[in-house]
Steps between C-alpha positions, in 0.01 A plus 500: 500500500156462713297780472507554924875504421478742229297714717741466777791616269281786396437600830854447622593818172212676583349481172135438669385524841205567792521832667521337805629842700259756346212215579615473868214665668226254330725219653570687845101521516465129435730416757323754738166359394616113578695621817151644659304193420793305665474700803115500506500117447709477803317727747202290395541184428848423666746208456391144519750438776629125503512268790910564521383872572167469717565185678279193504483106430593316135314127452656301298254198471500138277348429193125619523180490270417805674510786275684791538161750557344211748835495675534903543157462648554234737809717611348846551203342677728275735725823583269836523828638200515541118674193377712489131544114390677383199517164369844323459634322230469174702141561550534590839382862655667788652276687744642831595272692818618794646490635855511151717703416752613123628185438682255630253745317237448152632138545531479584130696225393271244731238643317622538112584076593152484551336671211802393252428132634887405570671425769644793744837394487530529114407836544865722508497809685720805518424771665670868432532747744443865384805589662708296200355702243534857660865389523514404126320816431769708691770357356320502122460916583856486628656383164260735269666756707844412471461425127311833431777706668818273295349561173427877580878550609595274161350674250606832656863374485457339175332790355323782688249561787220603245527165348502355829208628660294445119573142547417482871175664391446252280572201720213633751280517221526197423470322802186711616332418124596145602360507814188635405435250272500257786262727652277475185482141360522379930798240450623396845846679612765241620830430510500450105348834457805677713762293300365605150447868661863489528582334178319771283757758614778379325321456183330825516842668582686333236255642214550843654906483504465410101398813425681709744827337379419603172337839614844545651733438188305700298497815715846497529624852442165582437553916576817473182211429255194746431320214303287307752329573782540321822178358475498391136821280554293386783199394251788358268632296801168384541405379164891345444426288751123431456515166287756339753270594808179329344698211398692453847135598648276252273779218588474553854132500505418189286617244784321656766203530328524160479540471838209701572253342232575185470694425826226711737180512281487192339721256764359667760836526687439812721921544623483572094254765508674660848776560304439537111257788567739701645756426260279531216328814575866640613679429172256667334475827722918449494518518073203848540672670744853468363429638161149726569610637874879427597639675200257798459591570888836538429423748213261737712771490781761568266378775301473718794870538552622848374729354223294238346169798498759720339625268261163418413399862421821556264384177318121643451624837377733342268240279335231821460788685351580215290161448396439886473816485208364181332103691400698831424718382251440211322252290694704194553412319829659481798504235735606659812184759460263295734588362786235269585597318121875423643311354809334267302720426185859625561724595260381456144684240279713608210511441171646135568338468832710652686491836761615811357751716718401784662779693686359709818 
């Protein structure tokens, strides 16, 4: 067996393990910390808003010997706007310039002819209303919605409404860390951006429904047992599942960042940027939140009910007592006399590797 295997097997006992719960509040400060500079990023800097969303004119002209830089110049100075161009595979240039109308669009054709030296007709031009892309936006806003409020009344079927809204704050934190990343590195929001927006949710949701299926099972009947906590079957979820959420995560990711890398950086094809960013950045924030923020959620919320705080206090006396016995009389150890150490490791292995009984 591998040795990522045999870790995943060992994890999947709980032989070893990350204190994952008793950690949370380093990881809730993280995500606090990353949130803010999202936020900030976005109050000053803004979105790069594409020509679907502000409106404007998209020049499509023939082969050129006009570089790219010379060719954003010629643009901007013919049309008073910021201009993004990208060079096609063909050799040919796209010239994106926001803000015109039809009039002020022919004029800046007439005159990119001129400076581009080719004829006007072999010059394509579209023009996009902003109207178009307010629509798209709606309807983009629309379907978050609708998806956000499906998977909150899932998961509160499926399991419970703490679960629910952990994963729902999960979702938003990973769309606003997305997002601000935008904000940061200045990529250009378009249609591409919306549709990998979208596409992050399922993978970040499907990470997060790993471990509460298996947080689930495991707290079956968890008030009939005085041997874990809620919150260290929680960690043991966690870790069970750890291996096959970096693997799933790490398999996801190596595509797109092909996409984005090679595709975007090195092709220059900017639809490959619009769209890898936000699904890069997204599976990434999808794998942190499901296992450092989703998860530990669900703990806090559920360790204030009265029967699970309860349970928890009969457990804690039981181990002091326990340990208490064990130094009295003969000083053998006892594994139940910390609770932080069945956080991290579990129950101990046995003689022949396997987890000794302990009635409650």
């Amino acid at each position: 067996m591998s040795k990522l295997g045999d870790l995943g097997a060992r994890l999947h006992r709980g032989e070893v393990g990350y204190d994952f719960i008793g950690n949370r509040k380093i990881w809730y400060g993280l995500s606090i910390l990353i949130t803010i500079t999202a936020i900030v990023a976005l109050a000053v800097r803004g979105l790069n808003m594409g020509i679907e969303f502000q409106g404007g004119a998209v020049f499509t002209t023939p082969k050129s010997e006009v570089s790219v830089s010379q060719a954003q110049e010629f643009a901007e100075e013919a049309s008073g706007h910021d201009a993004i161009v990208q060079q096609l595979g063909n050799g040919s240039l796209r010239i994106q310039v926001g803000g015109l109308d039809t009039a002020q669009s022919d004029q800046v054709r007439s005159e990119l002819a001129k400076d581009l030296n080719v004829p006007e007709d072999k010059i394509a031009a579209e023009l996009v209303g902003p109207s178009w892309g307010e629509q798209i936006a709606n309807k983009a806003w629309t379907g978050l919605g609708v998806f956000m409020i499906l998977v909150v009344i899932y998961l509160a079927i499926a399991f419970e409404w703490r679960m629910a809204v952990a994963a729902l704050i999960a979702l938003i934190h990973d769309l606003t860390i997305t997002v601000g990343i935008y904000s940061l590195v200045g990529f250009e929001v378009t249609v591409g951006t919306v549709i990998g927006l979208l596409t992050i949710l399922g993978y970040s949701l499907y990470d997060t429904v790993v471990v509460f299926d298996s947080l689930k099972e495991q707290t079956k009947d968890i008030t009939k047992q005085t041997r874990f906590t809620y919150s260290e079957l929680a960690n043991r979820s966690i870790n069970g599942t750890l291996v096959r959420s970096i693997n799933t995560t790490v398999v996801a990711l190596l595509p797109v960042a092909g996409l984005l890398f090679i595709g975007g950086g090195v092709l220059g094809a900017g639809m490959l940027n619009d769209i890898s960013l936000s699904l890069f950045v997204g599976l990434a924030a999808g794998a942190y939140s499901s296992i450092f923020i989703a998860t530990p959620l669900v703990a806090d919320l559920k360790e204030r009910e009265p029967a699970i705080k309860a349970l928890k206090k009969r457990i804690l006396a039981k181990r002091a007592s326990a340990a208490a016995q064990g130094e009295s009389s003969d000083g053998t150890d006892n594994s139940y006399a910390d609770e932080g150490e069945i956080a991290v490791i579990g129950p101990r292995a046995g003689r022949h590797g396997r987890a000794p009984e302990h009635r409650g």
